[in-house]
mmCIF file of the C-alpha atoms, coordinates in Angstrom:
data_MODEL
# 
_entry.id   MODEL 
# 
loop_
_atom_site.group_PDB 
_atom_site.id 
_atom_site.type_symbol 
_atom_site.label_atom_id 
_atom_site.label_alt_id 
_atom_site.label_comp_id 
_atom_site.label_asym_id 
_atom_site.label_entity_id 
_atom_site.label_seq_id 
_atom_site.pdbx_PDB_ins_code 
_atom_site.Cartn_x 
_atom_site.Cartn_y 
_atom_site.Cartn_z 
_atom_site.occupancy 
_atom_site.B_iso_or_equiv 
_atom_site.pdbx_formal_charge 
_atom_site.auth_seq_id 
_atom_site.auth_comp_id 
_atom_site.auth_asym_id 
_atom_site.auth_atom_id 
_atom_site.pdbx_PDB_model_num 
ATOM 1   C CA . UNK A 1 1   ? 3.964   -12.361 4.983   1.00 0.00 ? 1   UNK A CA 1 
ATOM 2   C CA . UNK A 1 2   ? 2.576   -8.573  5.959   1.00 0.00 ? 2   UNK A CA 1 
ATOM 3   C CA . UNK A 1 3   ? 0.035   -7.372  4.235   1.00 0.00 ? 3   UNK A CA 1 
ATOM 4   C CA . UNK A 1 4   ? -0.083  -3.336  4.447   1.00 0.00 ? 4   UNK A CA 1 
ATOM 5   C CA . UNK A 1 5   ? -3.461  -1.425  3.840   1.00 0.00 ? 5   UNK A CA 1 
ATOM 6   C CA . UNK A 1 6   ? -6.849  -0.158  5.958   1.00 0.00 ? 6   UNK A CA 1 
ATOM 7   C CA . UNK A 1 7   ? -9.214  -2.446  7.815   1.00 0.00 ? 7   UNK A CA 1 
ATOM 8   C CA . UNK A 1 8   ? -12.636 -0.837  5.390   1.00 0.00 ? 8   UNK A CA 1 
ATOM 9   C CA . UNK A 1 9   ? -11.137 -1.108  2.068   1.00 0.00 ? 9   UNK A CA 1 
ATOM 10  C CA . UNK A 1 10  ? -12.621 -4.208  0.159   1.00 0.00 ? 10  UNK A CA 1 
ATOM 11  C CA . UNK A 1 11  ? -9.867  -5.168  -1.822  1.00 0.00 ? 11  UNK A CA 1 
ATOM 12  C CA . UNK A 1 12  ? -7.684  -5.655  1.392   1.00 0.00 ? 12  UNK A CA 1 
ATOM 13  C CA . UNK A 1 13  ? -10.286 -7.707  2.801   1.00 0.00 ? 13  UNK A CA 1 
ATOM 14  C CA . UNK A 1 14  ? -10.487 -10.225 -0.137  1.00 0.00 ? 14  UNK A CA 1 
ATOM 15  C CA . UNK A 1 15  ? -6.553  -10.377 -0.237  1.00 0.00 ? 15  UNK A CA 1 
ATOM 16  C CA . UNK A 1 16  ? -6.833  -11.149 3.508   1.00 0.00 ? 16  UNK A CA 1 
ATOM 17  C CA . UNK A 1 17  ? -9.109  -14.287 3.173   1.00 0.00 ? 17  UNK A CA 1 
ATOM 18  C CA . UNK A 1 18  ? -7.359  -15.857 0.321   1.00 0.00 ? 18  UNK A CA 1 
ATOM 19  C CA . UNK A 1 19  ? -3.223  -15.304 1.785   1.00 0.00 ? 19  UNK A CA 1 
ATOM 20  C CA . UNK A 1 20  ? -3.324  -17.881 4.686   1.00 0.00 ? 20  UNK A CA 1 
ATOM 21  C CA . UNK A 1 21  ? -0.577  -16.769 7.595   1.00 0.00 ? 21  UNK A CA 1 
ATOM 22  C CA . UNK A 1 22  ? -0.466  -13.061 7.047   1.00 0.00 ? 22  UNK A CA 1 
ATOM 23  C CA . UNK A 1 23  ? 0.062   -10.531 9.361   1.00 0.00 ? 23  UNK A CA 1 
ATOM 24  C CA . UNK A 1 24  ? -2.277  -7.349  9.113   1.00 0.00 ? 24  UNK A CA 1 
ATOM 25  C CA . UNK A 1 25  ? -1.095  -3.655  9.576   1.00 0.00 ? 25  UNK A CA 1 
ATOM 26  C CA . UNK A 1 26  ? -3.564  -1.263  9.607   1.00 0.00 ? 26  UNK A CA 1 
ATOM 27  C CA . UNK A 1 27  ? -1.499  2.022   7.422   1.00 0.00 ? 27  UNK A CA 1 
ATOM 28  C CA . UNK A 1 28  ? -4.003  4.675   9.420   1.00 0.00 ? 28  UNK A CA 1 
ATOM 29  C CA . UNK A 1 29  ? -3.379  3.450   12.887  1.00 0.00 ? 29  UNK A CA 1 
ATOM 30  C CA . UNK A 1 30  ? 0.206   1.403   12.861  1.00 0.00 ? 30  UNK A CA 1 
ATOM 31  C CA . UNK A 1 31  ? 1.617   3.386   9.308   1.00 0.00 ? 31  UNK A CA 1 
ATOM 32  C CA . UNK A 1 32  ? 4.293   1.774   7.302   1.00 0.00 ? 32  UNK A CA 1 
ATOM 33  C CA . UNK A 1 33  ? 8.084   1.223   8.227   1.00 0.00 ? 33  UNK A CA 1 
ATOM 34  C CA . UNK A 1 34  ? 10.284  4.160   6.324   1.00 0.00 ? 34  UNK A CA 1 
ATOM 35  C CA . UNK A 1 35  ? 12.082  1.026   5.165   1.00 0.00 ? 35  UNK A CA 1 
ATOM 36  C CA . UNK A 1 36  ? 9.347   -0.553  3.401   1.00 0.00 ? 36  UNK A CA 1 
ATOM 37  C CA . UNK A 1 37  ? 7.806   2.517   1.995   1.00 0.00 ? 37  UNK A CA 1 
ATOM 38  C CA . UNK A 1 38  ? 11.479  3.524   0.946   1.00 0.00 ? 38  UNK A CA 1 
ATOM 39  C CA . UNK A 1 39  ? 11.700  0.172   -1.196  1.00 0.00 ? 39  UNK A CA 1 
ATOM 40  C CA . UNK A 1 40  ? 7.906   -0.004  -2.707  1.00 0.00 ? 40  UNK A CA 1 
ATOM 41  C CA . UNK A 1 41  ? 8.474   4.091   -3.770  1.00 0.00 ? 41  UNK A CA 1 
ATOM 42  C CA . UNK A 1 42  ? 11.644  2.487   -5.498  1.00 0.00 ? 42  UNK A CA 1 
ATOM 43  C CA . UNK A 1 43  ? 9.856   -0.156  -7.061  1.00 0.00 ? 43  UNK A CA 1 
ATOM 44  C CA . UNK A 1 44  ? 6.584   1.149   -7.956  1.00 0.00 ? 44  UNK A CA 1 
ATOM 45  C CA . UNK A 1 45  ? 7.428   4.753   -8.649  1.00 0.00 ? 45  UNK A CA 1 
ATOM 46  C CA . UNK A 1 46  ? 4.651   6.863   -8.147  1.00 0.00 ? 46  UNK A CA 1 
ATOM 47  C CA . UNK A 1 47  ? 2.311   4.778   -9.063  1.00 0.00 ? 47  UNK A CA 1 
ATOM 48  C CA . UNK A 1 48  ? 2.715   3.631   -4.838  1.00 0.00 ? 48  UNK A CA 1 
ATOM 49  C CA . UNK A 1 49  ? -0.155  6.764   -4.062  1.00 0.00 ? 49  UNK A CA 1 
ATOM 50  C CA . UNK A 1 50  ? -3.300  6.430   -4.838  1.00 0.00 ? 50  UNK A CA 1 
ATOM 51  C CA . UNK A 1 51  ? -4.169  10.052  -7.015  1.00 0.00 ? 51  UNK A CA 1 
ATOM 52  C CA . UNK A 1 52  ? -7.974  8.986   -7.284  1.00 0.00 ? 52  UNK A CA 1 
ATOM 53  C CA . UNK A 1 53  ? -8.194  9.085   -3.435  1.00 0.00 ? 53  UNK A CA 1 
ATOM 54  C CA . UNK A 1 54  ? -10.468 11.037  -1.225  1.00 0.00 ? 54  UNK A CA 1 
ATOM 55  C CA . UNK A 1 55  ? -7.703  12.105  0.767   1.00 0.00 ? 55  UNK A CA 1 
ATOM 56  C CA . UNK A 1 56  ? -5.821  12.961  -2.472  1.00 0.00 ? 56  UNK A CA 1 
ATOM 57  C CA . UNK A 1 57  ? -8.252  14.915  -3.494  1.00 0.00 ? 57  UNK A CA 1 
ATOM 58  C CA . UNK A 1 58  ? -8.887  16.494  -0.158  1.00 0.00 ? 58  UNK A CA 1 
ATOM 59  C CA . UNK A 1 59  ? -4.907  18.164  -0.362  1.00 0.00 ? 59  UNK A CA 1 
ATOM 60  C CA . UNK A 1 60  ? -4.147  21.801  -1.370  1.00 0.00 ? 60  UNK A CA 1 
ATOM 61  C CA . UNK A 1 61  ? -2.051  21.861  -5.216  1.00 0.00 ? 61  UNK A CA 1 
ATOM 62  C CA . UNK A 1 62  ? 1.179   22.746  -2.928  1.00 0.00 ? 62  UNK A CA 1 
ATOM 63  C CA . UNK A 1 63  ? 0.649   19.735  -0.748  1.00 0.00 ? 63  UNK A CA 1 
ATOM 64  C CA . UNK A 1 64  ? 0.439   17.743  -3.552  1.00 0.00 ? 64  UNK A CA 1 
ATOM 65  C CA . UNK A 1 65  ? 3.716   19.153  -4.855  1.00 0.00 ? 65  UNK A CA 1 
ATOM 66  C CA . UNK A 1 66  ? 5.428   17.270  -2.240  1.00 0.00 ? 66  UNK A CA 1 
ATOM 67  C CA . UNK A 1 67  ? 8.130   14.499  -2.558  1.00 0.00 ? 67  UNK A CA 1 
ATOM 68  C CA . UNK A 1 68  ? 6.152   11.406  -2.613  1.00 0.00 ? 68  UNK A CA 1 
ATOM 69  C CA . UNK A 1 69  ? 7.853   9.670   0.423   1.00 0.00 ? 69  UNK A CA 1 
ATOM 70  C CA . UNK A 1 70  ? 7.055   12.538  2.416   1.00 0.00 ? 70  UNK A CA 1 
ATOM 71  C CA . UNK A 1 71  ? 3.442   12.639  1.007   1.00 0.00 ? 71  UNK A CA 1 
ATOM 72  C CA . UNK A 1 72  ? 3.283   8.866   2.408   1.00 0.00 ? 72  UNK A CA 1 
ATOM 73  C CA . UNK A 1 73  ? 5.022   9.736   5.394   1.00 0.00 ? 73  UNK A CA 1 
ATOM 74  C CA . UNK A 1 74  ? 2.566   12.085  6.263   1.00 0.00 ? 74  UNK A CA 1 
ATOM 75  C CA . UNK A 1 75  ? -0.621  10.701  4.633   1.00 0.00 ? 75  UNK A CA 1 
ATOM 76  C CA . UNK A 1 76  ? -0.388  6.573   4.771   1.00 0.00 ? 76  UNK A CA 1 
ATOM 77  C CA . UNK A 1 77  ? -3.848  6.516   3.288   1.00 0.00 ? 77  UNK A CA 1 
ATOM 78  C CA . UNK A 1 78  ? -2.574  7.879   0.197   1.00 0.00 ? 78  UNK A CA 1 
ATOM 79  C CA . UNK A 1 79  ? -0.780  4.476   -0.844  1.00 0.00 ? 79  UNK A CA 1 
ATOM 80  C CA . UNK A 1 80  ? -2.150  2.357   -3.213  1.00 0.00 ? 80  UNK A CA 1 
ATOM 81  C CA . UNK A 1 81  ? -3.290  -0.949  -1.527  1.00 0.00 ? 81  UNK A CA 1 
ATOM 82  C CA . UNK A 1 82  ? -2.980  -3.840  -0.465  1.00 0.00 ? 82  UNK A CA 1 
ATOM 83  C CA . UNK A 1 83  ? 0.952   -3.325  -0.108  1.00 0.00 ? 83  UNK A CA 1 
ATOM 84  C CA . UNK A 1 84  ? 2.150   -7.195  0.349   1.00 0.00 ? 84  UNK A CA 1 
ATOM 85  C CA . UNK A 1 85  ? 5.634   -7.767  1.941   1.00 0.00 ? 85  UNK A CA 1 
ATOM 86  C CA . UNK A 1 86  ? 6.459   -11.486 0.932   1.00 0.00 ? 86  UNK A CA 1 
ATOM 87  C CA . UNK A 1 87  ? 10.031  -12.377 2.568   1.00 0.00 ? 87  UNK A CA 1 
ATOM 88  C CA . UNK A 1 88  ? 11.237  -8.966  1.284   1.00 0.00 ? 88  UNK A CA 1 
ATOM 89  C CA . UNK A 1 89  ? 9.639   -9.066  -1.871  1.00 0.00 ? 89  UNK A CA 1 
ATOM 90  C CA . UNK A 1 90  ? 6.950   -6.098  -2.387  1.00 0.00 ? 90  UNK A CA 1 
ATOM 91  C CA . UNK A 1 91  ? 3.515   -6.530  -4.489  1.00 0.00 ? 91  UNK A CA 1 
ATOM 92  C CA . UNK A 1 92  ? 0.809   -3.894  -4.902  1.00 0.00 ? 92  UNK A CA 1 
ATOM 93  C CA . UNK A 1 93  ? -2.995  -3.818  -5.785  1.00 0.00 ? 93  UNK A CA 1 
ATOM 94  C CA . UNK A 1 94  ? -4.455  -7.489  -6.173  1.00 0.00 ? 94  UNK A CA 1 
ATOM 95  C CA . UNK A 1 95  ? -3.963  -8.027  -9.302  1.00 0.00 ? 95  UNK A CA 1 
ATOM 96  C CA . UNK A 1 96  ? -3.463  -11.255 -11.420 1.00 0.00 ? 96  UNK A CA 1 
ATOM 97  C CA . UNK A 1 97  ? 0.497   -10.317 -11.394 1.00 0.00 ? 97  UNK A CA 1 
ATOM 98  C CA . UNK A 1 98  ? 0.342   -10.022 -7.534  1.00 0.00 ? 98  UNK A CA 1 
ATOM 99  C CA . UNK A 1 99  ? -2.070  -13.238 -7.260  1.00 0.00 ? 99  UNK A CA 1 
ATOM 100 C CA . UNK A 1 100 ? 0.380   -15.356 -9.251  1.00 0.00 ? 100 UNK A CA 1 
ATOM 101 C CA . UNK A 1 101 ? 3.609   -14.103 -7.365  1.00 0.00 ? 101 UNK A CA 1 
ATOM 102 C CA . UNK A 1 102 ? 2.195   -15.389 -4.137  1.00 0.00 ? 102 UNK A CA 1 
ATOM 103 C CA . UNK A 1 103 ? 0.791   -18.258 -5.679  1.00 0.00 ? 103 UNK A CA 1 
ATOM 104 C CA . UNK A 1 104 ? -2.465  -18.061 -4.847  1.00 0.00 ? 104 UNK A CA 1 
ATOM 105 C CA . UNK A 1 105 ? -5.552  -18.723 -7.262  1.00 0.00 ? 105 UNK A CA 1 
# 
């Protein structure tokens, strides 16, 4: 399992200690595969970047204007987190729906 998100936010942190054998990737430093953010913008929709963001709120109106995959591309920060990458199958936020997917408590 990869877990995709940045090393300060809490909410990664608590998914980290409760998914045993996961594999960290720190979006700011090591960013996200194309592939992977191809397949969560498919399955999430917009709803992948994070629009109440500081860096979201640091971007000019026409930057914002952008395609979304090429706002993530160029901005990793910007996705909503913790992105989990279960044997192919993609869960966002840590929510109750994500919690019971993995099958943790």
């Amino acid at each position: 399992m990869r877990l995709y998100g940045l090393r300060n936010c809490d909410t990664c942190r608590k998914a980290l200690k409760s998914i045993e054998n996961t594999e960290f990737v720190d979006v700011r430093s090591q960013g996200v595969p194309d592939s992977v953010l191809e397949q969560a913008l498919e399955n999430f929709g917009e709803a992948l970047l994070n629009t109440r963001s500081t860096t979201w709120r640091g971007l000019a109106e026409d930057q914002r204007a952008k395609p979304p995959l090429e706002l993530l591309k160029e901005h990793p920060t910007l996705m909503k987190r913790p992105l989990i990458d279960k044997d192919g199958t993609l869960f966002l936020g840590w929510t109750p729906e994500t919690r019971s997917g993995l099958g943790v408590a």
